[in-house]
C-alpha positions as CSV (number, residue, x, y, z in Angstrom):
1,X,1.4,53.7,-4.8
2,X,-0.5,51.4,-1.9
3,X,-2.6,49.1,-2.3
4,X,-6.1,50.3,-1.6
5,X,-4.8,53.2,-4.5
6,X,-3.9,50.4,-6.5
7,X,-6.9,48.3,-6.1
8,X,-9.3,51.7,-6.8
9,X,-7.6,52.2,-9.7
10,X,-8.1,49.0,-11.4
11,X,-12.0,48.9,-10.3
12,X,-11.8,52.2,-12.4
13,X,-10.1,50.7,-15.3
14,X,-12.6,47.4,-15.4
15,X,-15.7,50.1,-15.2
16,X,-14.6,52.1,-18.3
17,X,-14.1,49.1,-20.2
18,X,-17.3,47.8,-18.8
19,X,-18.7,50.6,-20.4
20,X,-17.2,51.0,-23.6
21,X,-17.8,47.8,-24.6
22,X,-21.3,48.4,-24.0
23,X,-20.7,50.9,-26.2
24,X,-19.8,49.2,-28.5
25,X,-22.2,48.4,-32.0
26,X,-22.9,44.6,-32.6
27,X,-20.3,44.6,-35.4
28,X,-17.9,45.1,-33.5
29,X,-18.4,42.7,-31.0
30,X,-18.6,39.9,-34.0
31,X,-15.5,40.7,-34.9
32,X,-13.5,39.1,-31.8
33,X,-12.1,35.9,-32.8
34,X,-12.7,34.0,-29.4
35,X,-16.4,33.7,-29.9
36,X,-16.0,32.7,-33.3
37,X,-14.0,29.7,-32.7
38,X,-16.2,28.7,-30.2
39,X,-18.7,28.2,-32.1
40,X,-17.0,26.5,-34.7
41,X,-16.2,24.2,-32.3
42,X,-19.4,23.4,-31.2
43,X,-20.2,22.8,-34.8
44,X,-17.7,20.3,-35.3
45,X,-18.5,18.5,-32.8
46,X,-22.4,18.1,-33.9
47,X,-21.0,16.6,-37.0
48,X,-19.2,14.3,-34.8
49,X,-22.6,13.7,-32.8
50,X,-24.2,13.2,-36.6
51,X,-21.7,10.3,-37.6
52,X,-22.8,8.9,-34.5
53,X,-26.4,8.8,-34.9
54,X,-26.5,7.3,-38.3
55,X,-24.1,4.3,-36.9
56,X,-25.9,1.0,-36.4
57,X,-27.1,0.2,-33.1
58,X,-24.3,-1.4,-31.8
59,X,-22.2,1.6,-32.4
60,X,-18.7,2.7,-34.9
61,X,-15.6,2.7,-34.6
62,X,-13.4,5.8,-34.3
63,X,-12.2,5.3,-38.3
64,X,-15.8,5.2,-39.0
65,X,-16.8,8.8,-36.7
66,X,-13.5,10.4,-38.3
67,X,-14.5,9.6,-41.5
68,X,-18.2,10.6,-41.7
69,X,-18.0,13.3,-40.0
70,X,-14.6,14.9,-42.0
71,X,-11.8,14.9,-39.4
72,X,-8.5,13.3,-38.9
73,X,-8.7,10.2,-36.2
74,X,-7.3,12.4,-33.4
75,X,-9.5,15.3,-33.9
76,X,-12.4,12.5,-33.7
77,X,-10.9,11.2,-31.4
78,X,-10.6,14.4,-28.7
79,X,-14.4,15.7,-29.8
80,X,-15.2,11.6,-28.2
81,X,-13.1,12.0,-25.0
82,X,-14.4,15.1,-24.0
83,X,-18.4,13.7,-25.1
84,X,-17.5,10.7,-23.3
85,X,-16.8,12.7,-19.7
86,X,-19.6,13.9,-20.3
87,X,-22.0,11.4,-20.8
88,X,-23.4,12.6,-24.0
89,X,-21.4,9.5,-25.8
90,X,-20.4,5.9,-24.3
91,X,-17.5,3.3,-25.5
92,X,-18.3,0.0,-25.7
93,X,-15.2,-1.2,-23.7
94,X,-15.4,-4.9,-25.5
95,X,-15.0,-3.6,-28.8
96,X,-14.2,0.2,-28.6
97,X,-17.0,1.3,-30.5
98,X,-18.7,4.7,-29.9
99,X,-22.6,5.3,-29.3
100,X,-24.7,8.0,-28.3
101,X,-24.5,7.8,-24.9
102,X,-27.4,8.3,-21.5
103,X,-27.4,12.0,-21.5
104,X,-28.0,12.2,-25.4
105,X,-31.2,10.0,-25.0
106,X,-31.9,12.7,-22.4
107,X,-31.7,15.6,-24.5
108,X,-33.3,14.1,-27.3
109,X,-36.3,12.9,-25.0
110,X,-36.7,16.2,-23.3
111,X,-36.5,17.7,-27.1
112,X,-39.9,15.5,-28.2
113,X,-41.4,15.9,-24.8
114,X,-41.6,19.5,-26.3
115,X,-43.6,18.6,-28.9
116,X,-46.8,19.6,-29.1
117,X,-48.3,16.3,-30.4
118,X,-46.5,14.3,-28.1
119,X,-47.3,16.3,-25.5
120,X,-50.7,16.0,-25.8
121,X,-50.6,11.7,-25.7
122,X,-48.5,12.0,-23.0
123,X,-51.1,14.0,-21.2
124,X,-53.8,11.5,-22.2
125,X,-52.1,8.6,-21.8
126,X,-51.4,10.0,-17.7
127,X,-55.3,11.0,-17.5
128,X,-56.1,6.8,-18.5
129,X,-53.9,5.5,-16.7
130,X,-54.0,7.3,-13.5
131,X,-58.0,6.1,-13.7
132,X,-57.0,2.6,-14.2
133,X,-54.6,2.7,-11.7
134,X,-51.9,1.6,-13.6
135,X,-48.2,1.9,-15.1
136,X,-47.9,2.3,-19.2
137,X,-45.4,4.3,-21.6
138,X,-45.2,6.7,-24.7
139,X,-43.2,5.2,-27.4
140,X,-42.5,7.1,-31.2
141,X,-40.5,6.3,-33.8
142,X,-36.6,6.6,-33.0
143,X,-33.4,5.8,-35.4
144,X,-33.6,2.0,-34.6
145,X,-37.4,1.6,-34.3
146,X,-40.2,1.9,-31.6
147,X,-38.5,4.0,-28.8
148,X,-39.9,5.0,-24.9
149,X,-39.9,8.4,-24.8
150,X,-42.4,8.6,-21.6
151,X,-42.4,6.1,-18.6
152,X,-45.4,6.7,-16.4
153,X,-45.9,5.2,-13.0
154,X,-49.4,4.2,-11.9
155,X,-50.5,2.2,-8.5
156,X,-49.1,-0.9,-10.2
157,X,-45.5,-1.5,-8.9
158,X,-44.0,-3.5,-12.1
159,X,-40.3,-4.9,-12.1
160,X,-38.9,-4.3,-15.9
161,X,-36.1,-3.2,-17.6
162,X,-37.8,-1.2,-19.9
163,X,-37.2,2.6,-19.6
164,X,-37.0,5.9,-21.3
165,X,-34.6,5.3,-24.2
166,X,-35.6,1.3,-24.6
167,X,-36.2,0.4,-28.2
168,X,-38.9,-2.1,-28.4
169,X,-39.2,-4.9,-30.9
170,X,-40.8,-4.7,-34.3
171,X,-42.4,-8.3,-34.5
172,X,-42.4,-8.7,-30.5
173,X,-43.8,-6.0,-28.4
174,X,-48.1,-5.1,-29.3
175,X,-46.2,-1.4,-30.0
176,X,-44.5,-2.8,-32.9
177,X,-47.3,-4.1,-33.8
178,X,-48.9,-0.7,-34.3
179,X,-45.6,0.6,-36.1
180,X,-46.5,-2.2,-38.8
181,X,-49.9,-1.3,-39.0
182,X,-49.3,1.7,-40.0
183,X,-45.7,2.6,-41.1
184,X,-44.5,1.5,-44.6
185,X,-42.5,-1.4,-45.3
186,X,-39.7,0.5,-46.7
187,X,-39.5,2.3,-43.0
188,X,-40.0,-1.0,-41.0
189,X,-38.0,-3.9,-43.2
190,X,-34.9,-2.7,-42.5
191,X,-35.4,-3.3,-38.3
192,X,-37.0,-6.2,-38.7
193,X,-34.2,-7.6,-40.8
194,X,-32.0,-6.8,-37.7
195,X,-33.9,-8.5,-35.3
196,X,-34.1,-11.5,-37.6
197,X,-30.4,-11.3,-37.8
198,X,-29.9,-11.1,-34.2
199,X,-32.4,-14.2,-33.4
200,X,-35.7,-12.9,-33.1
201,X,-37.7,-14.3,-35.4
202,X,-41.8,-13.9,-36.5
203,X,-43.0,-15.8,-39.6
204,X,-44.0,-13.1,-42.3
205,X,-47.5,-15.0,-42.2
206,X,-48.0,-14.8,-38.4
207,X,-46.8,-11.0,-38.4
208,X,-49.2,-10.5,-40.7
209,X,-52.2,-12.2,-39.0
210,X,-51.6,-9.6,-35.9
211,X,-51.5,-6.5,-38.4
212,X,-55.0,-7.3,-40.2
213,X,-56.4,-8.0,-36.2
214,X,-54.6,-4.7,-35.1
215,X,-56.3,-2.8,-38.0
216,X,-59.7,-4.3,-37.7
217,X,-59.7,-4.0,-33.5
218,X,-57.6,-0.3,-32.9
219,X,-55.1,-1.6,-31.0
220,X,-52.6,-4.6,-30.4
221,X,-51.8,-6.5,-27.6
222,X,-49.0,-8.8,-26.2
223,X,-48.7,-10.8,-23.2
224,X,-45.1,-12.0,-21.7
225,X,-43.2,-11.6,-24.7
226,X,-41.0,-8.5,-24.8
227,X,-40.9,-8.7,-20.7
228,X,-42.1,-12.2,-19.4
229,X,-44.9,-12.0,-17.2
230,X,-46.4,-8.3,-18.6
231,X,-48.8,-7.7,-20.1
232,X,-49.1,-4.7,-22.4
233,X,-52.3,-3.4,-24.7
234,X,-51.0,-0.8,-27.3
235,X,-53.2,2.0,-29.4
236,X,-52.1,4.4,-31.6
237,X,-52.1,8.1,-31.7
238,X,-52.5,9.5,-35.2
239,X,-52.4,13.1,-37.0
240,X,-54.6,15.1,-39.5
241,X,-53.2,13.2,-42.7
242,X,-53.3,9.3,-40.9
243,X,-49.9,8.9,-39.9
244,X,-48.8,7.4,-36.7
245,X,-47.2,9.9,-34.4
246,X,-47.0,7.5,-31.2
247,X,-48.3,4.7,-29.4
248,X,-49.7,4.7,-25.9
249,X,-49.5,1.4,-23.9
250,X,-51.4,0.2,-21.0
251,X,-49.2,-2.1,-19.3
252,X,-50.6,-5.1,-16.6
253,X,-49.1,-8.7,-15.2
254,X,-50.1,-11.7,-17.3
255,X,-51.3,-13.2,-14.4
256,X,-54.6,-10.4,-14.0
257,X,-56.2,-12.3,-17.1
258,X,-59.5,-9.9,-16.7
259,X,-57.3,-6.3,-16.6
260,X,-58.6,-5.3,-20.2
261,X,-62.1,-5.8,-19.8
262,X,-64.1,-4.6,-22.7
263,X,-65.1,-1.5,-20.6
264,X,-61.5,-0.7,-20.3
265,X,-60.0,-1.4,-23.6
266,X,-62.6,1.1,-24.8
267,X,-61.1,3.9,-22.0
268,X,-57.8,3.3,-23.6
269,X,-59.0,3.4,-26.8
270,X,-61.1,6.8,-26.1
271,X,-58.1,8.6,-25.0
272,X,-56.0,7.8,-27.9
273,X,-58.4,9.4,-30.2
274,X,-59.1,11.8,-27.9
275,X,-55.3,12.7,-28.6
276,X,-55.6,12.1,-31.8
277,X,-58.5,15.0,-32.4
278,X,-56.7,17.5,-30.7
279,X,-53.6,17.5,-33.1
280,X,-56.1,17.5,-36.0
281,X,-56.9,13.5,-36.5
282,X,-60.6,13.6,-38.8
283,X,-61.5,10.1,-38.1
């Protein structure tokens, strides 16, 4: 046989099984193994992605992954290499603990973006501050507090570290501020018990001070202290039953002492509640 027969023949042979799997009723189809374990797979390795999100910020060690999420240490441990190549988990070199890595706070911002509440303050938020020709930032509530879910550029060029993913502090940042406002103490005690433990520190008394001026004003503000020389004026986005579903911050250098002129404050103020209303806010 040569082989252009050859060749013609196989073509044949791949079109009728082309076919008659198309043929083929969904049952029987289910029943091939390959897809199965696949999927398994993929499950297994969300429950590793599941120890890891309910580890303390600085990360766990591969004991700790194996044993929340039910595997031996090696199985943990190959789900981790192959999440680390890929950037959806990172290893603290220092002290080999695993965290969720960049592209997880990817996935998980592009996931909120989606929602329709957040969505809407983000849209807001980008009307006000392109008229104030500004930069500000979307933050909601993450696993270790306040976290940036939106970053939006305005005409002011600012030099910060802050970004999508940063997790702002509780008794520091005019956002926190908000979170305390409005969030029970049973949600925000435990963070601010980690930032005390790690050195920041705000007097129960003085936190308290800025919570009964954030309630009676509509918004909190902060100047230098989370990124020195910025400026940053915070207002909250709430739903139909009260609850704070994000924060929208206006953000400005320390030195422009007349940015939030009353006029202004009020603009920032409008569109939060303009947010607010449209996912069903009654006040």
């Amino acid at each position: 046989m040569n082989a252009r027969k050859a060749s013609q023949l196989a073509a044949k042979g791949d079109e009728m099984e082309h076919q008659a799997t198309e043929r083929l009723p969904p049952e029987d189809l289910s029943a091939n193994d390959s897809p199965r374990k696949a999927i398994q797979s993929v499950e297994i390795g969300v429950r590793v992605l599941r120890a890891l999100m309910d580890c303390p910020r600085d990360g766990a060690h591969l004991r700790e992954v194996a044993e929340k999420s039910g595997l031996s240490r090696s199985q943990a441990h190959r789900y981790l290499l192959a999440f680390v190549n890929t950037g959806v988990v990172e290893q603290n070199i220092q002290n080999g603990r695993y965290a969720l890595g960049e592209f997880s706070v990817r996935i998980g911002m592009a996931a909120l973006a989606r929602v329709e509440p957040v969505r809407i303050a983000g849209d807001n938020l980008a009307s006000v501050l392109e008229e104030l020709q500004t930069t500000g930032l979307l933050s909601v509530w993450g696993n270790y507090g306040p976290t940036v879910i939106r970053w939006i550029d305005g005409g002011l060029p600012l030099f910060t570290s802050l970004h999508v993913g940063s997790v702002l502090p509780l008794q520091a940042s005019s956002t926190g501020i908000l979170y305390l406002t409005h969030c029970s103490r049973a949600l925000t005690r435990p963070v601010i018990a980690q930032e005390r433990a790690s050195g920041l520190v705000v007097s129960d008394d003085e936190l308290e001070r800025q919570i009964v001026q954030a309630r009676e004003m509509g918004y909190a503000t902060t100047q230098g202290t989370v990124v020195p020389g910025l400026s940053a004026l915070s207002v909250p986005v709430l739903d139909s039953g009260n609850r704070l579903v994000a924060t929208m911050s206006v953000l400005s250098r320390v030195q422009d002492k007349h940015f939030y002129s009353k006029p202004k404050i009020e603009k920032i103020r409008s569109a939060a509640m303009a947010a607010s209303r449209a996912i069903g806010w009654q006040g």
